[in-house]
C-alpha positions in Angstrom: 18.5 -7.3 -4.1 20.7 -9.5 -6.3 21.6 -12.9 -5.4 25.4 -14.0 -5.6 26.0 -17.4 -7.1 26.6 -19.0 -3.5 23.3 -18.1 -2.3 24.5 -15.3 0.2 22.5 -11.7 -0.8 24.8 -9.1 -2.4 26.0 -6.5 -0.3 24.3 -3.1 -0.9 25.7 -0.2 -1.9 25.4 2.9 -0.8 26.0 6.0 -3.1 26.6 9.6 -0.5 26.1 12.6 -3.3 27.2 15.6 -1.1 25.8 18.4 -2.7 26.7 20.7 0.1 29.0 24.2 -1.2 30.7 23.5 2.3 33.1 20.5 2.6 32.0 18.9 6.8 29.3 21.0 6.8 26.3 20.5 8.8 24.6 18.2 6.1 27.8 16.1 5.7 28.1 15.6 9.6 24.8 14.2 10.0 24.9 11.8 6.9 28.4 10.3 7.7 26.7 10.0 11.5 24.1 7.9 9.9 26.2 6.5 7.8 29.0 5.0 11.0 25.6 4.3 13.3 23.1 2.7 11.3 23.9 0.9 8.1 23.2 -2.6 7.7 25.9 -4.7 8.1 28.7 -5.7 5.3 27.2 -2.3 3.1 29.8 -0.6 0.9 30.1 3.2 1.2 31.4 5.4 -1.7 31.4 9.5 -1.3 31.0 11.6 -3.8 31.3 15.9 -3.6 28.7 16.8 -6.5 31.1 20.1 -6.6 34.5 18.3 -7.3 32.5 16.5 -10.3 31.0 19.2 -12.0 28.8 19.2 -15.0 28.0 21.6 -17.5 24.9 23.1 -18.2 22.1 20.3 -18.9 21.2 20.4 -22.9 17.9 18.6 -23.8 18.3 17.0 -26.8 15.0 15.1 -26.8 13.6 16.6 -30.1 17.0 16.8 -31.9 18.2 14.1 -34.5 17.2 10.7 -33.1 16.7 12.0 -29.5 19.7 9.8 -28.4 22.3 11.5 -25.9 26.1 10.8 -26.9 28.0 8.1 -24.6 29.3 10.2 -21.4 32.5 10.9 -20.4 34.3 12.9 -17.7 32.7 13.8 -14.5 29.6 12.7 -16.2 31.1 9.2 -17.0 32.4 8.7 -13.0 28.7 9.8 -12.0 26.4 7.7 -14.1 28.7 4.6 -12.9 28.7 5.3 -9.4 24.8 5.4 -9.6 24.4 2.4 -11.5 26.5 0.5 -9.3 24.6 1.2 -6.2 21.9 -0.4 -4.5 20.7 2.7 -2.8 21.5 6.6 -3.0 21.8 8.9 -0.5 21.2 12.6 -1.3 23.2 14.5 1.1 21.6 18.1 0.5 21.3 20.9 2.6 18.2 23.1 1.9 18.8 26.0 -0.2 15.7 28.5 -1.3 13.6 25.1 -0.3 14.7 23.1 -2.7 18.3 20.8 -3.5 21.2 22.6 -4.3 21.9 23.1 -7.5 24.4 20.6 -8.1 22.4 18.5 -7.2 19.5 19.4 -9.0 22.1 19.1 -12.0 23.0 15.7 -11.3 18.9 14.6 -11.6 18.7 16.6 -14.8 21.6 14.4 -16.2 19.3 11.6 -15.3 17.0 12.6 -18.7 20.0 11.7 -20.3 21.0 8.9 -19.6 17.1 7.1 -20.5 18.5 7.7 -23.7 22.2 6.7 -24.0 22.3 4.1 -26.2 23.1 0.3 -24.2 23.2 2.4 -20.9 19.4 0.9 -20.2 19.0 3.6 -16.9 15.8 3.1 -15.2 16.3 -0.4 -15.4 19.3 -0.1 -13.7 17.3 1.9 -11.4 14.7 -0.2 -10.7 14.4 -1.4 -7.1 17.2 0.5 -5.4 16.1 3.1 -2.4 16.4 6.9 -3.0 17.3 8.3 0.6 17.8 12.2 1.6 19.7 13.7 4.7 19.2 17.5 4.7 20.0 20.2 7.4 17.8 23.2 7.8 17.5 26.3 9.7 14.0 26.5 10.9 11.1 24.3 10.9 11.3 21.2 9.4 7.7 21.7 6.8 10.5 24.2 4.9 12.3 20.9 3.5 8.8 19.9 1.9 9.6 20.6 -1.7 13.0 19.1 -1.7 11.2 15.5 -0.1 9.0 16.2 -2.5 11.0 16.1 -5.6 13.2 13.1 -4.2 9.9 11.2 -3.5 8.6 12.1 -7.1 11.4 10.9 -8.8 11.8 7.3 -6.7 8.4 6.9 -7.3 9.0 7.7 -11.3 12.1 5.5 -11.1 10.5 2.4 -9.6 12.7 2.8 -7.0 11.8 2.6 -2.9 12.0 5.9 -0.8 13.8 5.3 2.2 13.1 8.4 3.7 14.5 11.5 5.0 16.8 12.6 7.6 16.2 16.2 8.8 18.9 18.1 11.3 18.5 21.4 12.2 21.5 24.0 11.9 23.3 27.4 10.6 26.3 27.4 11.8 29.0 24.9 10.6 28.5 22.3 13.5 25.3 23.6 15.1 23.8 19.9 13.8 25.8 18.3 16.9 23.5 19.9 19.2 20.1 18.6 17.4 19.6 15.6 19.9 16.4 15.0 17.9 18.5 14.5 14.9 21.4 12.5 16.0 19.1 9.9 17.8 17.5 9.3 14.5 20.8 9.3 12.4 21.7 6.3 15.0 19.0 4.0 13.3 18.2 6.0 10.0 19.0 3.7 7.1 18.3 0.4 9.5 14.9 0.2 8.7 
């Protein structure tokens, strides 16, 4: 955590991606739950909708001319500065076919991208924030392993902390309300 010039830390901030195709949907009920109970005081909160700030198809230009991605703009431009401005982001992703949705799988593919904007200096912007996940299931939580999985993969390639992960259980939109397990551990989720 930065340091502000009068000695006081700098306030975090916290980065919601809701990749959910449904807007209050189970997922999104059970971050912003989290979000109201547990986070530390004076934090910032901005809310994105991965789905109202859609990108196109990733293109991997790696091997092509100088391997350098153009500056972006757009939807693209709005995402890479909301994630470089915050201290910690918090995947809000329900679990599709095991894995993130794909807008949010998207939005991580981007992130090959912007290693190689020119000036944009990514993973060191990276570099010590927390990478958090709250995810809403039907069935056993084990089904959410590859989704952790990726999430813990790629804080641990970014340098960054893993917070951890917030699972609910649900189907219906709402059924998350009545997973006591859950809501007790939204009330002190990002606390620790």
């Amino acid at each position: 955590m930065t340091e502000q010039s009068s000695g006081a830390a700098a306030p975090r901030r916290f980065l919601f991606l809701d990749a959910s195709s449904r807007v209050g949907g189970n997922t999104e009920q059970l971050a912003r739950l989290a979000a109201e109970s547990s986070l530390p005081e004076g934090a910032e909160q901005h809310w994105l909708r991965l789905d109202e700030h859609p990108l196109p198809p990733f293109q991997d230009l790696r091997h092509t001319g100088d391997g350098s991605y153009p500056e972006p703009v757009g939807h693209e431009r709005t995402l890479l500065e909301a994630t470089l401005a915050a201290t910690d982001v918090v995947f809000v992703a329900p679990l599709y076919w095991y894995t993130l949705p794909t807008s949010a799988k998207l939005y991580l593919d981007y992130w090959s991208a912007w290693f190689r904007v020119p000036g944009v200096e990514f993973r060191a912007g990276m570099r010590g924030g927390t990478l958090w996940d709250v995810t809403v299931l039907a069935g056993a939580e084990e089904l959410a392993g590859p989704l952790i999985g990726t999430l813990k993969l790629t804080a641990d390639y970014m340098g960054m902390r893993w917070g951890g992960a917030l699972i609910g259980n649900g189907t219906r939109p709402g059924d998350v309300l009545n997973d006591d397990r859950a809501l007790v551990a939204a009330k002190s989720f990002f606390a620790g």
